[in-house]
N, C-alpha and C positions, 0 to 999 in steps of 0.2 A: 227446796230453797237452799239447802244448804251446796249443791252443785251449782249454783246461778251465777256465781262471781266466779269461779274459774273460767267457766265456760264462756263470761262475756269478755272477760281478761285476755283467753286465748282469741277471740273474735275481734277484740281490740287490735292485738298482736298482729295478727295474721290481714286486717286492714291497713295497719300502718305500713307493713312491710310489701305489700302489693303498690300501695301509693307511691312510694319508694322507689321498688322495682320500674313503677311505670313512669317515674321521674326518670330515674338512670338510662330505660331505654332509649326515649323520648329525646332525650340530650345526644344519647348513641346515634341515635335517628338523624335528628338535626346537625351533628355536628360531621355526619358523613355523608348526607345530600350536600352540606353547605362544602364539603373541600372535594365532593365531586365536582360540582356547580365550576365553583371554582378551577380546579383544571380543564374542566372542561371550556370554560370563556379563555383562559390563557391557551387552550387549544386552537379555538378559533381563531382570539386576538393575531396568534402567530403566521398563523396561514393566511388572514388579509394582510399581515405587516408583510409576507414572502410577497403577497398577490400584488399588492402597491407598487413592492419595489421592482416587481418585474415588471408592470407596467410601467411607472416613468421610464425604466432601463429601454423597454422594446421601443417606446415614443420618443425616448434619446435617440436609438438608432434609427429609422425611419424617418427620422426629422433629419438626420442625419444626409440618409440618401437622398430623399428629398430635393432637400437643400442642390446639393449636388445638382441634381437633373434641374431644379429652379437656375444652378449659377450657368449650365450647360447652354440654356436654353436662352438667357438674356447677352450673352455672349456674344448670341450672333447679329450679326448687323443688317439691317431694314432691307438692304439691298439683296441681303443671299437668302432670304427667308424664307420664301416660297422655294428657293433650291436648294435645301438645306438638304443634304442627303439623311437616310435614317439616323436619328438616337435615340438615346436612353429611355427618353418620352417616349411612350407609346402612343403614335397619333394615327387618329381612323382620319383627318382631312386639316391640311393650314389655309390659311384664308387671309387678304388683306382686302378692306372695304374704308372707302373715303365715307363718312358719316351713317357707317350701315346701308349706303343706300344699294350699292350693288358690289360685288366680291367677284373674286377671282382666285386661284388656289389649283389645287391639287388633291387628289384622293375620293375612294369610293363614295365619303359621305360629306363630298361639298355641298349637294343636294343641300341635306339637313342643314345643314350650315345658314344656307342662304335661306331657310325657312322661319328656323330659330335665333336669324344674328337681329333683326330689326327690332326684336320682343330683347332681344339679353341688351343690346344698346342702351333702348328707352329705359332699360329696370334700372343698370347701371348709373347712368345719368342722374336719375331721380332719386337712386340713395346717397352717389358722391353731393350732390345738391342739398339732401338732408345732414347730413356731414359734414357742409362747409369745405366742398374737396372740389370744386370743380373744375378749377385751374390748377388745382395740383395733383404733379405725375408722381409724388413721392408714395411709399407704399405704407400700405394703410395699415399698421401693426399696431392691436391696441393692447399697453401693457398700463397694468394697475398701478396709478398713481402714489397709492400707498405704501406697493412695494420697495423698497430700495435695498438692492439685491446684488452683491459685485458677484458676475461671473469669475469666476474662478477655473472651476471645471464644469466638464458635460456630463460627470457622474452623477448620480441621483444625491439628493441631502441625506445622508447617513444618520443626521443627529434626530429625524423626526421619522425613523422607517418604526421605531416599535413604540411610538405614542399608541392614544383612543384616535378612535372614530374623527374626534377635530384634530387634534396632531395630525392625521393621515390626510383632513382633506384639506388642511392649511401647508402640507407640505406638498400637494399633487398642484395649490396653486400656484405655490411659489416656481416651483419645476414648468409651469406653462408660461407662467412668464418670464422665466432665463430661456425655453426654447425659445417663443416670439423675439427678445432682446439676441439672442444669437445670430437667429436666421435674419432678424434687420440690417444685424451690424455689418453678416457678411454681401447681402446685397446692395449694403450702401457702397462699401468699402470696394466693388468691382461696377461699381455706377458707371455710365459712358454719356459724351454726348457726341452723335448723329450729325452732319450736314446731308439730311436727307429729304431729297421732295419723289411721292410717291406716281410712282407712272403708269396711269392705266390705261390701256386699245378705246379710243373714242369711244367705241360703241356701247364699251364698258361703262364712260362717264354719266352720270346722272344729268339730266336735265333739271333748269330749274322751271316754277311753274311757268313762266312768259316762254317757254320754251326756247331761250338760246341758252347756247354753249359756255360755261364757264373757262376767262382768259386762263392762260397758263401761268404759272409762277413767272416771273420777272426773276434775271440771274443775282439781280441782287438780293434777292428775297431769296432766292436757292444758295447762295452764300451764308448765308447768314446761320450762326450754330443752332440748332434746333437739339434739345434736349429729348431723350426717347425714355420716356416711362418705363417702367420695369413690369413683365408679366405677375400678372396675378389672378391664381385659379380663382371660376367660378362655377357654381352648382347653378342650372337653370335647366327649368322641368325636366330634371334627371339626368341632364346628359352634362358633362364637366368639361367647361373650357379651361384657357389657358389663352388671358388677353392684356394686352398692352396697348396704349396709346401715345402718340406724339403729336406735336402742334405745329401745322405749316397753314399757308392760306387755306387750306380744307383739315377739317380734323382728319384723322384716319386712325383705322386700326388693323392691329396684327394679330394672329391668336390661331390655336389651335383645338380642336375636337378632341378630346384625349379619350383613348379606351378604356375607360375607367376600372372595368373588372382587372383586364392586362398591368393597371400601376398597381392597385387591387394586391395582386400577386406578387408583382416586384417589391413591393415594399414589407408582404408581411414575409419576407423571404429572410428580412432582417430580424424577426419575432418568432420566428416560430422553434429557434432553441425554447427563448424563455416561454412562451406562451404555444405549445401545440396547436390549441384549440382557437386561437383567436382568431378576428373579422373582423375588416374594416369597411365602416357603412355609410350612408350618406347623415352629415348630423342632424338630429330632430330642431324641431322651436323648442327651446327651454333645455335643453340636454346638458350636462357635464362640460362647460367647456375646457374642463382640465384633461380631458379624455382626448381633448380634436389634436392632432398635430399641426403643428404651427407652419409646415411647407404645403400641405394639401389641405382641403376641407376634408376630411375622415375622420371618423369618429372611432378609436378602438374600442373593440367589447374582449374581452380577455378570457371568456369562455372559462373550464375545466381547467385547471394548471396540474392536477393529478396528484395533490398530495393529501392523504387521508388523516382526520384528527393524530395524533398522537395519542396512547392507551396514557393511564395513569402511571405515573413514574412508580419504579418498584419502592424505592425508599417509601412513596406514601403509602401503597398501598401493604405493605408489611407491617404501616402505623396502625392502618385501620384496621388492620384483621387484629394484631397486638393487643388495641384497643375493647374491640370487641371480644376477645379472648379472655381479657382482663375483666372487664365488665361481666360476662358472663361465670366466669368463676367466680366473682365476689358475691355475684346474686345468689348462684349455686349453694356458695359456701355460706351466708345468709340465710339459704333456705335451711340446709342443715342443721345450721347452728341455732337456729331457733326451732325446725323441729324435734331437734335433742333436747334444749330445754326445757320444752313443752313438755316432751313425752318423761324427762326426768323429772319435772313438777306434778305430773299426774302419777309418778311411781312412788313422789314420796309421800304423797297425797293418801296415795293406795296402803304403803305402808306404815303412815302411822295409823289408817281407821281399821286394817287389818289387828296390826300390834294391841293396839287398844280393846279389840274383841277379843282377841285371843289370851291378853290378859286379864281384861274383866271377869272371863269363864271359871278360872280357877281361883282369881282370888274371891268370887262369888262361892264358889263352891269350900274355899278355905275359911273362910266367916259363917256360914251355916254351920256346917261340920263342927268346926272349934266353937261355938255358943253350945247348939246341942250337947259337945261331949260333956263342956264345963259345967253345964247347967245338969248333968245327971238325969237327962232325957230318954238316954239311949243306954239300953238294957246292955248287960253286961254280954251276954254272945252276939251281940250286932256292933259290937266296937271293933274286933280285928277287921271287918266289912269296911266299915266309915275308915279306919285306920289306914286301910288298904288304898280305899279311892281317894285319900288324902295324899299317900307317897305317889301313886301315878299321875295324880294333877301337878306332884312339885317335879316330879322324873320330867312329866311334859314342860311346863315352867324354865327347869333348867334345860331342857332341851333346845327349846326356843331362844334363851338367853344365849345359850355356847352360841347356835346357828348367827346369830344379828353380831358376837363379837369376834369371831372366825371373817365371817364377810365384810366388818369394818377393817382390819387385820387388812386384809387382800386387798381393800378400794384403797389404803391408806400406801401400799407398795410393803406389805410386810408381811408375806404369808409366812406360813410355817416351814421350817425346815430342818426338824429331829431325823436325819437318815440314818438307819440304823441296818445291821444286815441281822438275819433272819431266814428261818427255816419257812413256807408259805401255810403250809398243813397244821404246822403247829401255830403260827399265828390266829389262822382261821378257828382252831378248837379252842385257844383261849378266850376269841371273840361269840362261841356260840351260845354259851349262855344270856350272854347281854343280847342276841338276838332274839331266842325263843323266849325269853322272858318278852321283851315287846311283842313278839307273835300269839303268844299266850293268850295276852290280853284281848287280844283282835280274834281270837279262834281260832287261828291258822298254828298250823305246826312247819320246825324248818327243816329242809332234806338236803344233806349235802354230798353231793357224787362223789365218786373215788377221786382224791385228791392230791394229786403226784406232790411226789418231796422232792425238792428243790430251793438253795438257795437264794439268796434275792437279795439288794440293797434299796430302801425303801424308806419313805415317811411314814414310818406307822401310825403315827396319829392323824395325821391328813387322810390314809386307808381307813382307820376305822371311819371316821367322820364321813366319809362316802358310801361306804357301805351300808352303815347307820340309818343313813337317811334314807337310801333308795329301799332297806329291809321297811322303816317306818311312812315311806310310802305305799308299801305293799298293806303293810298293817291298815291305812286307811282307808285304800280303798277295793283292796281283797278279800276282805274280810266275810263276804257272802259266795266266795268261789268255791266252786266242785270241781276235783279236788283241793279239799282247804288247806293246800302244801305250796310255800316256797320255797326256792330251787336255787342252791347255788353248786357254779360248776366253774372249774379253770381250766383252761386249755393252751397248754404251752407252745408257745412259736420261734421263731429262733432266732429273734433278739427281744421278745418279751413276751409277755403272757396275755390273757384275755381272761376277763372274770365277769360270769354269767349270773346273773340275779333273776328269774323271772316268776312268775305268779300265771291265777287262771282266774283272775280276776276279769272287769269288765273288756280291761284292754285300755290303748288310749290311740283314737284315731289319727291318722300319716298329719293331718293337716294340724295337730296338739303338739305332735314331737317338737317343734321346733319351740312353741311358744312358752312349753313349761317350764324351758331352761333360763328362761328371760327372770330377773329379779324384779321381785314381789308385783307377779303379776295378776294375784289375786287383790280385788278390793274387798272393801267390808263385807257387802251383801255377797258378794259369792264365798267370802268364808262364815258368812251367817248358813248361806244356804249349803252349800257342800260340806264334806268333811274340813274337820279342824285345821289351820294351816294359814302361812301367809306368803306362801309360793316363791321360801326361799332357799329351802333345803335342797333340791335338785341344782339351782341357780348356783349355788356354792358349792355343791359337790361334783359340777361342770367344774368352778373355777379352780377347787382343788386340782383335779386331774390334769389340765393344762398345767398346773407351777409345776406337777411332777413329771411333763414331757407327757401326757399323755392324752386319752379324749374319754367322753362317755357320751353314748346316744343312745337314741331308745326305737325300736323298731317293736312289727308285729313277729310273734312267734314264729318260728321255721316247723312247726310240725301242724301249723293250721288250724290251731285252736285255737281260743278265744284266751285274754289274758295279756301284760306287756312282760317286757324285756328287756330288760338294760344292759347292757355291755361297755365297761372299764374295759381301756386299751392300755397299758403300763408297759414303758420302757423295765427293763430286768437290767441291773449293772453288775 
C-alpha cells in the first residue's frame, strides 16, 4: 500500500499527457486535411475559372466567324442564289421551293433535299405558329428579358471569371446573351429588301388539287417591295440547313444543306489554341444553352484544356511541416520532461526510504550498545568489542553523511576545487592506512603495485573521496573473494594517468556498469536485502571525476577472472 499512490499518480500523469498528446495531434490532423482541402478546392476553383474563360473566349470567336459566313450568305440576292459560286459555307446542295412543294438547285445532295424539305417546312411552320411568328421574317433571337446588358465589348466579363460555381454560370449567361444581342444587331443592321418574284420551268410548278396551273404574278405585284427574310440554321433529323423565306403570291423558300462536320472544323479552327481538345455537337433537349453559339445551333464541349492541379504553394507547405516539427517537439519534449520527473520523484522516493534504512541501522545499533554499556551489562574485556562496532557504525554514519553533502555540493553547481600539486606515490601512502583500515573490517587486505613518482596537479580531496568509495565498494561486496586482495595500480599516459582499483569479488555484469553510476539507484528493499548502501557513492564519485576533467567506468577484468574494475581516467596539469 504504501507504493499505491505514486504509482496511480504516475498513471494519472501519463493518461493525461496521452489525452493531450492525442488532442494536439488530432488539431495537427485536422488543421492540415482542412488547408490541404482548401488548396486543393482553390486548385480546382482556378482551373474551371481558366476553363470558363476559354470557353466564352473560343464561343466569342466562333460566333465571330459565324457571323461572318451568316452576313456572307444573306448578302446575296434571291436572284443569284442558286449561282452563287462557292463560299465560306460549306454546302453539300442549295435549293429554292415555292411552299416545299417541289425544288430545284444544285449539288450532289438535292436528292436529300427534296426528301427532307416538305417534313423541315411543315416542322418550321408549326413552331413559327407556336411562337406567334408566322408573318414574321425578323429573326428569331431570344434574349433574357431580365438581362440588361450594354455591349461594350466582345471580350469575355473579367469581373465574374474567378467567382463560385453561380458567378461562373451567371456570367456564361450573361456572355450568351451579349453573343445573341450582337449577332442580331449585326444582321439587322445589313437587312435588305428584294423586288423579287421566284421563277420556276412549268414543269417544276405544283399543281393545285383541281389540277390547273397557277396564274403568274401580275407586274404590279412583281413591283412591288417584297421584303427577304434572313437565313436561319436549322437542325432537322440530323442534317443542318440554312433557310430563309420571302412573301410573293406563293411563299417560297431559299436554303442550303450545309456539311455540318466541314463548318464543324471551320469553326473549331477558331478554338483550338484555347481549347485543343474540344467539339462541337448537335444540342441535346435541355442542354446548356450558354454552351450553344448564337450563329450556329452547336453546342461546344470543351474537353481537356491540359492543365494539371497546382502542388501546394511552398510557403504553406513549409507552415505545415513547421507546424508539425513544432508540435512534434513540444510532445517530445513533454515526454521527456515528464519522464524526468517521474523518474526524479521515484529517485527521491528511493532515497529517502534508503537514507532512512541506513540510518535506522546504526543509530539502532548506537542505543543498544550505549544502554548495555551504561547499564554495566557488558563485562569489562567485551567493551573494546562493543566500543569498536560503535566507531565503525559512526566511521559509516559519517560516511554516508560526507557522500549526501559532497553530492548536494555538485547538484547545487558548487563542487569542490582545493587543487593542489603533489607527488602521486606519496599521496597514495598517506591514503593507505584509511584504506586498509576499511579493508580490514571487510577481510580483505590492500596491494598496491610499483607506483611511479611523478608530479601532478590535483583536487586531492575530490581523489580521496573516489577512491574511498570505490575501495568501500570493494569492502562490500568483496569481502568473500579468493584472493581476499584489492588491487590498486597507476599507469601513466602522456597527458594523464589512469588509476586501477580492482578486486576478485563477484564482478558486476556489462548490463549493471551503467546503472550503478545513476544516483540512488537503490531503494529500501534492495538496501534491506544487499549490502549496506544507498547507491550513491559511485554516482558521486562519477561526478567528481568529470569536475576534474576526467571519467570513471567499470568493466570486467582484462586477465579473465572473476571480480570488477574500476578505472579513474585524470587529466595530469
Amino acid at each position: 500500500m504504501i507504493w499505491s499512490r505514486p504509482q496511480n499518480s504516475a498513471a494519472l500523469v501519463w493518461t493525461a499527457f496521452a489525452c493531450c498528446a492525442c488532442l494536439v495531434l488530432g488539431a495537427m490532423l485536422w488543421l492540415t486535411h482542412s488547408v490541404i482541402k482548401t488548396e486543393h478546392d482553390r486548385a480546382q476553383a482556378e482551373i474551371r475559372a481558366e476553363l470558363q474563360e476559354r470557353v466564352r473566349l473560343s464561343l466569342w470567336r466562333m460566333d465571330s466567324l459565324g457571323a461572318s459566313i451568316l452576313l456572307e450568305e444573306n448578302s446575296i440576292p434571291p436572284q443569284l442564289f442558286l449561282s452563287k459560286p462557292d463560299s465560306t459555307l460549306p454546302a453539300r446542295a442549295r435549293f429554292e421551293t415555292p411552299d416545299g412543294a417541289a425544288i430545284k438547285g444544285n449539288g450532289e445532295a438535292l436528292a436529300q433535299c427534296a426528301a427532307l424539305l416538305p417534313g423541315l417546312v411543315a416542322d418550321s411552320r408549326k413552331k413559327r405558329k407556336e411562337k406567334g411568328l408566322e408573318d414574321s421574317n425578323s429573326r428569331e433571337v431570344e434574349i433574357p428579358k431580365e438581362k440588361t446588358i450594354q455591349l461594350d465589348t466582345i471580350q469575355p466579363l473579367q469581373s465574374k471569371i474567378r467567382g463560385g460555381v453561380k458567378a461562373q454560370i451567371a456570367a456564361n449567361e450573361e456572355e450568351a446573351a451579349n453573343r445573341n444581342r450582337w449577332l442580331n444587331d449585326a444582321i439587322s443592321n445589313q437587312r435588305q429588301s428584294y423586288n423579287y418574284q421566284p421563277s420556276l420551268n412549268e414543269d417544276k410548278i405544283p399543281t393545285s388539287s383541281a389540277g390547273n396551273t397557277p396564274s403568274p404574278p401580275t407586274p404590279s405585284i412583281v413591283e412591288t417591295s417584297n421584303p427577304i427574310g434572313d437565313f436561319k440554321p436549322i437542325w432537322f433529323e440530323d442534317s443542318l440547313f440554312l433557310v430563309r423565306k420571302g412573301m410573293t403570291i406563293t411563299t417560297f423558300a431559299q436554303g442550303t444543306l450545309i456539311d455540318h462536320e466541314a463548318l464543324e472544323k471551320i469553326l473549331l479552327q477558331e478554338a483550338r489554341r484555347l481549347l485543343p481538345k474540344s467539339s462541337l455537337n448537335k444540342p441535346a433537349e435541355g442542354s446548356d444553352d450558354s454552351f450553344i453559339l448564337a450563329s450556329f445551333p452547336f453546342q461546344l464541349s470543351a474537353g481537356d484544356i491540359g492543365i494539371a492541379p497546382e502542388s501546394i504553394p511552398q510557403s504553406i507547405s513549409i507552415s505545415l511541416i513547421a507546424g508539425w516539427l513544432a508540435a512534434s517537439a513540444a510532445l517530445l519534449t513533454a515526454y521527456f520532461l515528464i519522464s524526468n520527473v517521474m523518474k526524479l520523484s521515484e529517485r527521491r522516493a528511493s532515497f529517502v526510504s534508503a537514507v532512512t534504512h541506513e540510518l535506522r541501522t546504526p543509530l539502532t545499533t548506537f542505543r543498544l550498545y550505549s544502554d548495555m554499556l551504561s547499564s554495566g551489562a557488558v563485562r569489562e574485556e567485551k567493551k573494546p568489542i562493543y566500543l569498536g562496532i560503535l566507531s565503525r557504525e559512526a566511521d559509516r554514519l559519517s560516511h554516508l553523511v560526507e557522500n549526501v553533502l559532497a553530492f548536494s555540493k555538485i547538484e547545487r553547481g558548487s563542487p569542490r576545487s582545493k587543487v593542489t600539486e603533489m607527488q602521486i606515490n606519496e599521496f597514495l601512502e598517506t591514503m593507505r592506512e584509511r584504506f586498509e583500515s576499511r579493508l580490514d573490517a571487510a577481510g580483505l587486505r590492500l596491494e598496491m603495485k610499483a607506483i611511479p613518482s611523478f608530479r601532478c596537479t590535483l583536487d586531492t580531496s575530490a581523489l580521496e573521496h573516489i577512491l574511498f568509495n570505490i575501495i568501500d565498494n570493494a569492502a562490500k561486496y568483496a569481502s568473500d573473494s579468493d584472493p581476499p586482495i584489492v588491487t590498486i595500480a597507476i599507469f601513466r599516459k602522456r597527458r594523464g594517468m589512469e588509476i586501477h582499483v580492482s578486486d576478485h569479488g563477484p564482478g558486476i555484469p556489462d548490463s549493471e556498469c551503467r546503472r550503478i553510476f545513476r544516483s540512488f539507484h537503490k531503494s529500501a528493499e534492495q538496501a534491506a536485502a544487499t549490502k549496506p548502501g544507498i547507491g550513491l557513492g559511485l554516482a558521486l564519485s562519477k561526478r567528481l571525476a568529470q569536475t576534474m576533467g576526467g571519467s570513471l567506468k567499470c568493466k570486467g577484468r582484462s586477465d579473465d577472472t572473476s571480480g570488477a574494475l574500476f578505472i579513474l581516467d585524470l587529466p595530469v596539469l
